[in-house]
N, CA, C and O atoms as a CHARMM CRD file, in Angstrom:
* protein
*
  236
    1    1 UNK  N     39.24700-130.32900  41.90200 PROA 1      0.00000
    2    1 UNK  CA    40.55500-129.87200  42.36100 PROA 1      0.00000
    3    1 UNK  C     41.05800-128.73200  41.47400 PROA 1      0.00000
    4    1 UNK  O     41.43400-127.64000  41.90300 PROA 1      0.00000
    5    2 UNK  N     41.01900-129.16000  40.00200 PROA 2      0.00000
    6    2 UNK  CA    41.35700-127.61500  39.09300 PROA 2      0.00000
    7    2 UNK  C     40.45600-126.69300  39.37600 PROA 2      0.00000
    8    2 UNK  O     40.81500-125.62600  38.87800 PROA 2      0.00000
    9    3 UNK  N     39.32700-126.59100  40.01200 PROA 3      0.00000
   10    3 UNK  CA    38.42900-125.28800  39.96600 PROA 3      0.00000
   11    3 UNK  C     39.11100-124.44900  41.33500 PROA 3      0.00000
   12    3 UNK  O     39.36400-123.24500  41.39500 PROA 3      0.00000
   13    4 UNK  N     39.24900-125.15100  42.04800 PROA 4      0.00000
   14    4 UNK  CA    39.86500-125.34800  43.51900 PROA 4      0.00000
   15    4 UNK  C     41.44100-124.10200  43.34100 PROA 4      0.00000
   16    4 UNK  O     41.75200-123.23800  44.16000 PROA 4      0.00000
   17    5 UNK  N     42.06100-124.38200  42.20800 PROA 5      0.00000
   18    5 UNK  CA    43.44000-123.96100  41.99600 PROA 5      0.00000
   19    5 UNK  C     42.85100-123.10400  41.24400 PROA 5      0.00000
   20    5 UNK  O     43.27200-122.00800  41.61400 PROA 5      0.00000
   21    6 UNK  N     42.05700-122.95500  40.32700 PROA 6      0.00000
   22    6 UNK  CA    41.42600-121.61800  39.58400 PROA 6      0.00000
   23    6 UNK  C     41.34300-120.41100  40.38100 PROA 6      0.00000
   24    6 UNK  O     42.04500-119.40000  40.41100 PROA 6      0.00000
   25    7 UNK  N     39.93900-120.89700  41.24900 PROA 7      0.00000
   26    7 UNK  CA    39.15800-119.61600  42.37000 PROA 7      0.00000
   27    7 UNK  C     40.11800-119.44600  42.85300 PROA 7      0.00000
   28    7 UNK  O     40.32800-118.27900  42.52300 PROA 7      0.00000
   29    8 UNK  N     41.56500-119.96800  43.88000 PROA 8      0.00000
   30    8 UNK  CA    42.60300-119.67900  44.57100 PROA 8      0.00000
   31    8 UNK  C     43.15400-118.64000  43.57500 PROA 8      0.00000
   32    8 UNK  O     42.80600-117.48600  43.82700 PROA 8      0.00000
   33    9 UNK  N     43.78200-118.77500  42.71400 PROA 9      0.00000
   34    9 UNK  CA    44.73900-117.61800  41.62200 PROA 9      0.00000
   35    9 UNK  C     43.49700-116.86100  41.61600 PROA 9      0.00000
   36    9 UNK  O     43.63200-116.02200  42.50700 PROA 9      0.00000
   37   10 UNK  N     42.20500-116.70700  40.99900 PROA 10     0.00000
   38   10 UNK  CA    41.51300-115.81000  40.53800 PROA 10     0.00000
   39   10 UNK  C     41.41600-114.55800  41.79600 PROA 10     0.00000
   40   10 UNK  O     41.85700-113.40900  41.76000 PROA 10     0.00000
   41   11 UNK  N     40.74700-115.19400  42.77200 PROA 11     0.00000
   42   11 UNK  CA    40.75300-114.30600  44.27700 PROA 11     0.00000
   43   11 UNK  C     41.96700-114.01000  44.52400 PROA 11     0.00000
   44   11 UNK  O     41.95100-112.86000  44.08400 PROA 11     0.00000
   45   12 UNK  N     43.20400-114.19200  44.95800 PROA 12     0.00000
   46   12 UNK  CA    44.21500-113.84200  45.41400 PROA 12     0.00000
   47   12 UNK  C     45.61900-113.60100  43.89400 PROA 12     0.00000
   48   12 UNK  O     46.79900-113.25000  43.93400 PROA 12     0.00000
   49   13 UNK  N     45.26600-113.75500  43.45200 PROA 13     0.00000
   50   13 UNK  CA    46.80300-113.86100  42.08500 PROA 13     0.00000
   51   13 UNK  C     46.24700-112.64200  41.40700 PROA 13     0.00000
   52   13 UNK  O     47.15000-111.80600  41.37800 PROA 13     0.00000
   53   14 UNK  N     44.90500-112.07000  40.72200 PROA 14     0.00000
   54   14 UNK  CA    44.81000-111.61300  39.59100 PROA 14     0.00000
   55   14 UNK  C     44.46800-110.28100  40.46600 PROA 14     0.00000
   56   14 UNK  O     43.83800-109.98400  41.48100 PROA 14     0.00000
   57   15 UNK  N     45.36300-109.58200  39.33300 PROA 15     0.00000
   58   15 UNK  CA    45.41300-108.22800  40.51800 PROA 15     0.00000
   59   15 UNK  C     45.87000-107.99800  41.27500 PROA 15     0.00000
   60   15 UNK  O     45.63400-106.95100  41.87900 PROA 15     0.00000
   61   16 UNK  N     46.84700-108.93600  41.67700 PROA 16     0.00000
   62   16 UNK  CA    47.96300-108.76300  43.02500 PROA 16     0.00000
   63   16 UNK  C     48.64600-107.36700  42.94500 PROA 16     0.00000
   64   16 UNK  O     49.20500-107.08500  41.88600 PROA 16     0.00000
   65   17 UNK  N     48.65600-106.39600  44.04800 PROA 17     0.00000
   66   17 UNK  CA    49.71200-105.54400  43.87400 PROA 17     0.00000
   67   17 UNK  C     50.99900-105.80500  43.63800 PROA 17     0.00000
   68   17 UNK  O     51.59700-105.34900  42.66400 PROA 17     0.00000
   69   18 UNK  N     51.76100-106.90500  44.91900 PROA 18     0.00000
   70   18 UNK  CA    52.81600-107.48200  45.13600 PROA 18     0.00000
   71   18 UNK  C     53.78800-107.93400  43.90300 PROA 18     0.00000
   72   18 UNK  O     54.97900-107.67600  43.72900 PROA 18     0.00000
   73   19 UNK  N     52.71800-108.83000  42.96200 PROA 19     0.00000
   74   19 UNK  CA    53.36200-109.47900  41.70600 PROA 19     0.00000
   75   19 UNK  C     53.54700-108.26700  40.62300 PROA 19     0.00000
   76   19 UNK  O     54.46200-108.15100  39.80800 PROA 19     0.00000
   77   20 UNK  N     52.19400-107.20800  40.87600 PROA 20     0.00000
   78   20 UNK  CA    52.74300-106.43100  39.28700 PROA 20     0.00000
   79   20 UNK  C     53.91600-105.32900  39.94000 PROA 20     0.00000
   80   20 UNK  O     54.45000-104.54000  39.15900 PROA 20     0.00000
   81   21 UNK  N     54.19900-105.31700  41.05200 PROA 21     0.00000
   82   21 UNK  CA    55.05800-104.39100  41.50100 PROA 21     0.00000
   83   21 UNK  C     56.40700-105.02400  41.19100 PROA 21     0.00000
   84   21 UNK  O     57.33500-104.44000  40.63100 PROA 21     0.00000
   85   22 UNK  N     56.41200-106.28900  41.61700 PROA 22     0.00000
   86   22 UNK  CA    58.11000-107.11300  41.42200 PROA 22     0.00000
   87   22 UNK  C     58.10100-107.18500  39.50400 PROA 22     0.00000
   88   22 UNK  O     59.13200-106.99300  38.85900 PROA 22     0.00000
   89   23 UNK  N     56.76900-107.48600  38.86200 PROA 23     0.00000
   90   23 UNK  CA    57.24900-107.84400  37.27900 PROA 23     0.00000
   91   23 UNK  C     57.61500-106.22900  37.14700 PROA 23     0.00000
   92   23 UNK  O     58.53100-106.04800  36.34400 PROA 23     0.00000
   93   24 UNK  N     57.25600-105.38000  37.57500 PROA 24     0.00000
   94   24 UNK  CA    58.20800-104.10900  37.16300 PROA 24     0.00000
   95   24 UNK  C     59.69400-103.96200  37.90800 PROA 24     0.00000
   96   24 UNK  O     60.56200-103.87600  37.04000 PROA 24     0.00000
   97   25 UNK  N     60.22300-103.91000  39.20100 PROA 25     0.00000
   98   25 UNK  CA    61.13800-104.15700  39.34000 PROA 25     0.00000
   99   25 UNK  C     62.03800-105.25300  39.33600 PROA 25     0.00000
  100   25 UNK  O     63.17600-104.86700  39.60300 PROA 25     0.00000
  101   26 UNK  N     61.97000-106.29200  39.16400 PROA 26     0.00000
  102   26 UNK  CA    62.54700-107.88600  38.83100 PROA 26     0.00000
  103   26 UNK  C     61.93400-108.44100  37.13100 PROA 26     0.00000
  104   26 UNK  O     62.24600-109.52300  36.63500 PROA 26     0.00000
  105   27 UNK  N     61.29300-107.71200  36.66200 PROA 27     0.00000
  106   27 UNK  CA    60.68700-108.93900  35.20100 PROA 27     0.00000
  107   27 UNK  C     59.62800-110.04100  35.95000 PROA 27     0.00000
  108   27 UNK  O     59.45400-110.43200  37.10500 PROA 27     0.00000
  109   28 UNK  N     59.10100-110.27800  34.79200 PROA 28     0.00000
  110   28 UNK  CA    58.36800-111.57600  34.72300 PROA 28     0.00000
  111   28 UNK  C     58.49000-113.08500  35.72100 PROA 28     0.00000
  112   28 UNK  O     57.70600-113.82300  36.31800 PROA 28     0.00000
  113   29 UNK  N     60.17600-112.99500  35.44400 PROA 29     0.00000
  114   29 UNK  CA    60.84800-114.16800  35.90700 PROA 29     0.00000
  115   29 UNK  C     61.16800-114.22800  37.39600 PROA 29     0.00000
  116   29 UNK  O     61.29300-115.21600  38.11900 PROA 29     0.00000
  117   30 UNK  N     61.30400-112.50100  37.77000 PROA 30     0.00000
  118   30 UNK  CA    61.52000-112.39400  39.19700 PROA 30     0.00000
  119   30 UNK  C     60.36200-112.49300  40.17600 PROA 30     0.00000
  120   30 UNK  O     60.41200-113.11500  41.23600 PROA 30     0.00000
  121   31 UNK  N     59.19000-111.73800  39.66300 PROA 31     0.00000
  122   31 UNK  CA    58.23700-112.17400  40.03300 PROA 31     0.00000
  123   31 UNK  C     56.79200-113.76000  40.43400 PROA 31     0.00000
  124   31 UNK  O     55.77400-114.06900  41.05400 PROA 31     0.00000
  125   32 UNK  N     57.68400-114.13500  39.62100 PROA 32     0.00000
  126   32 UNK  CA    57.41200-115.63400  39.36900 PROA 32     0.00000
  127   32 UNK  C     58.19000-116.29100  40.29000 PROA 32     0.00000
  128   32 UNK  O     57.95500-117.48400  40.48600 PROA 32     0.00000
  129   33 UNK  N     58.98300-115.79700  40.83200 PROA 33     0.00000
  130   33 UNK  CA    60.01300-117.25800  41.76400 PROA 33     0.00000
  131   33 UNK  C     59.72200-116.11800  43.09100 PROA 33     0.00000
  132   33 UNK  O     60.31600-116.26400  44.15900 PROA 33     0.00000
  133   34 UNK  N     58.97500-115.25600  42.91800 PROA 34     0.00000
  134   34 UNK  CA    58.77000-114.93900  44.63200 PROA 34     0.00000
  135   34 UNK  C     57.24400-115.38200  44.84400 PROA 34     0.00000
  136   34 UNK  O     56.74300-115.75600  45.90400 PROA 34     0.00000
  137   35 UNK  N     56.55200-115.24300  43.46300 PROA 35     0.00000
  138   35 UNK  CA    55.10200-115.98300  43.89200 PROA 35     0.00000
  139   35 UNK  C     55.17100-117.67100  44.31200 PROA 35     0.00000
  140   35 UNK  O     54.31400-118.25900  44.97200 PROA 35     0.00000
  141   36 UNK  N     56.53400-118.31900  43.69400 PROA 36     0.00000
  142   36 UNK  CA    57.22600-120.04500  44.22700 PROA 36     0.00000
  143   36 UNK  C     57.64900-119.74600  45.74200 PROA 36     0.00000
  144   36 UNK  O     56.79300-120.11000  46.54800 PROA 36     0.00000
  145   37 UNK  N     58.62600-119.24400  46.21700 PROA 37     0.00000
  146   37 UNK  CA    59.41200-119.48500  46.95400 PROA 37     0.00000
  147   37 UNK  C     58.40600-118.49500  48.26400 PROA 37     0.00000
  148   37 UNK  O     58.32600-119.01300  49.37800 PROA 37     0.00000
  149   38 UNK  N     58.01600-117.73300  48.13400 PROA 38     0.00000
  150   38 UNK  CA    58.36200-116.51900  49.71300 PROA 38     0.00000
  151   38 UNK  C     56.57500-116.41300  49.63100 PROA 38     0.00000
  152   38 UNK  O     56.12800-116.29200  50.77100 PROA 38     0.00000
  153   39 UNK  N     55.57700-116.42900  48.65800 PROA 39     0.00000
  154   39 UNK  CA    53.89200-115.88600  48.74700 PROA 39     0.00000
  155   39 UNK  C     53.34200-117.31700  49.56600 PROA 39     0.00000
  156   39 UNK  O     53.68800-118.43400  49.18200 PROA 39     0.00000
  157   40 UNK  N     52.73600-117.17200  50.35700 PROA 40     0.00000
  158   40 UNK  CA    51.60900-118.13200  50.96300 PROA 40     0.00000
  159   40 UNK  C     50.42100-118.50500  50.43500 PROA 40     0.00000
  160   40 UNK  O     49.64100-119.18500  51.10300 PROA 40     0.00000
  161   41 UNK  N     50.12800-118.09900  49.14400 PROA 41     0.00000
  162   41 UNK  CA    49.16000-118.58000  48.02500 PROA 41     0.00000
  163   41 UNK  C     50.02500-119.23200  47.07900 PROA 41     0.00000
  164   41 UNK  O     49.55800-120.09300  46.33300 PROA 41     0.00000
  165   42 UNK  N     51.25700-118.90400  47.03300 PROA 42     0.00000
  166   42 UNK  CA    51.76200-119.82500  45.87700 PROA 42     0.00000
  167   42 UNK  C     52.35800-120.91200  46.47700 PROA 42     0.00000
  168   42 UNK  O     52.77200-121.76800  45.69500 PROA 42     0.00000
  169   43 UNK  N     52.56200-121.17200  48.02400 PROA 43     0.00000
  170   43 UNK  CA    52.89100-122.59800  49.01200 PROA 43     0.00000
  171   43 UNK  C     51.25200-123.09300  48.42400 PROA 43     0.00000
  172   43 UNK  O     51.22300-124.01000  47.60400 PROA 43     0.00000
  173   44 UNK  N     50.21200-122.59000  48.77900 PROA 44     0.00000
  174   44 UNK  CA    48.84100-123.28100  48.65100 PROA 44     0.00000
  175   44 UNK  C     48.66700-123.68000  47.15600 PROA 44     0.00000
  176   44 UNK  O     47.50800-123.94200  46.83400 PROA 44     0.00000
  177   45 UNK  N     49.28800-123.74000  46.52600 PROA 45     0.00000
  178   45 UNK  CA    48.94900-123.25500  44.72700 PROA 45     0.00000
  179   45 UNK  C     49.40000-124.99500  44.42600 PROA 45     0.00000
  180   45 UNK  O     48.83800-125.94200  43.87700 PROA 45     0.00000
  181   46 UNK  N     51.03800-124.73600  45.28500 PROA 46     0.00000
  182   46 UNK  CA    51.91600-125.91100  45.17200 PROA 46     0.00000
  183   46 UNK  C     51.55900-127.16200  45.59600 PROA 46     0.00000
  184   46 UNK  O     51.73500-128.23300  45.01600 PROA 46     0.00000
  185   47 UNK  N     50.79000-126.83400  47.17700 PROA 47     0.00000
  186   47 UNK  CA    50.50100-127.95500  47.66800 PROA 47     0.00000
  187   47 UNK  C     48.98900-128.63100  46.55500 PROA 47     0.00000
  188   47 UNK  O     49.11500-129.73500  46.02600 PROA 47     0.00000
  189   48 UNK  N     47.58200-127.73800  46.33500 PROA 48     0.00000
  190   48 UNK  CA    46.93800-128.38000  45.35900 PROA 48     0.00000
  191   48 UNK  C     47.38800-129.29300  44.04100 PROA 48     0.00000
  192   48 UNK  O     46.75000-130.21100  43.52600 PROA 48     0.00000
  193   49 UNK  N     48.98600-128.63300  43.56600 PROA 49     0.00000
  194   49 UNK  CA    49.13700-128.98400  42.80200 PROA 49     0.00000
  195   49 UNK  C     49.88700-130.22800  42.76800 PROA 49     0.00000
  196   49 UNK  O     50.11300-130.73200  41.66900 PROA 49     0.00000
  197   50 UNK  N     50.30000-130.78200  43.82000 PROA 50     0.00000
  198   50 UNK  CA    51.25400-131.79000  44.47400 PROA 50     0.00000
  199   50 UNK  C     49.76400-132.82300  44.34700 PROA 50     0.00000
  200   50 UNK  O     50.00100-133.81200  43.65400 PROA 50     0.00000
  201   51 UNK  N     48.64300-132.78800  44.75400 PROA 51     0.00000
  202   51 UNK  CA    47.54600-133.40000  45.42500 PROA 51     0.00000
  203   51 UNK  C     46.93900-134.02200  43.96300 PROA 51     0.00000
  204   51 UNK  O     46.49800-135.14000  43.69700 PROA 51     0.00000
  205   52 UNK  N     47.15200-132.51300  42.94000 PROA 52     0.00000
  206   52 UNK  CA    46.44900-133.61300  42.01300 PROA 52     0.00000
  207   52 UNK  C     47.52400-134.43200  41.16800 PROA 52     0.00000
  208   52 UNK  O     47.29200-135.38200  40.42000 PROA 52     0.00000
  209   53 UNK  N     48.48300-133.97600  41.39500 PROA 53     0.00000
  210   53 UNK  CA    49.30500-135.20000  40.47100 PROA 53     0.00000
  211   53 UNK  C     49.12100-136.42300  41.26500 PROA 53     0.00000
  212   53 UNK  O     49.08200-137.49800  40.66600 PROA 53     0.00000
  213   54 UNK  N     49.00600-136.38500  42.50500 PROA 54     0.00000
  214   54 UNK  CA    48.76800-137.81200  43.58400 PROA 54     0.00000
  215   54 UNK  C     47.65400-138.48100  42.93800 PROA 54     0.00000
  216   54 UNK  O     47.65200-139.69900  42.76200 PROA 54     0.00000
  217   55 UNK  N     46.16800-137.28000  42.37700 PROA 55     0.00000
  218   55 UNK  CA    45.31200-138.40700  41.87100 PROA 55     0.00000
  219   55 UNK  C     45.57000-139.19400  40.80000 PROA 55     0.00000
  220   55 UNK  O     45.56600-140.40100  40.55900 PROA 55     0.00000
  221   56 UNK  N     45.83300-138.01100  40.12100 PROA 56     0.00000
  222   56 UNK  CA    46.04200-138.41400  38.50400 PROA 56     0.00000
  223   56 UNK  C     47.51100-139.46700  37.91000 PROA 56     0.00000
  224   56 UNK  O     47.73500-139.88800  36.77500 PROA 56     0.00000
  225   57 UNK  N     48.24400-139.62600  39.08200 PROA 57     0.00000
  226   57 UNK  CA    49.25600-140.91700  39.12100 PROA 57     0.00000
  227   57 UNK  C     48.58100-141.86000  39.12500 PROA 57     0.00000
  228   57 UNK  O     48.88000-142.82600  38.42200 PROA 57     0.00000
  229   58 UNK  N     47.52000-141.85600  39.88500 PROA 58     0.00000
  230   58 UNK  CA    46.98000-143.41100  40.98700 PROA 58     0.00000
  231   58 UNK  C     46.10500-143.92100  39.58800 PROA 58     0.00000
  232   58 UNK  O     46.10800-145.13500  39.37900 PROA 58     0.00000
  233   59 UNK  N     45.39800-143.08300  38.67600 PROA 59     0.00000
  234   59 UNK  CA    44.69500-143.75800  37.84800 PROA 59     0.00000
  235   59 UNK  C     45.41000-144.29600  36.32000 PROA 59     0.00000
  236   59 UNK  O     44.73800-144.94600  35.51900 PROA 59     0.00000
């Protein structure tokens, strides 16, 4: 599941135009709550990350 959330950011996050364009006009911080709220890799980012706390509760 972490490799899963790796390759996802690595292919789509690193190098984003979108994100280094907002950390120059919004900062760090602005860019960060549009990759949360409004990117469709960071809904997918969320949902993996929802999935493994489900495992890692259960044990």
């Amino acid at each position: 599941m972490i490799s899963e959330i790796d390759a996802t950011m690595e292919k789509y996050c690193d190098g984003c135009f979108v994100k280094q364009q907002l950390r120059k006009d919004r900062g760090k911080q602005g860019a960060h709550q549009f990759c949360i709220e409004s990117c469709t890799v960071g809904e997918q980012l969320q949902f993996l990350g929802q999935e493994l706390l489900k495992i890692y509760s259960k044990e």
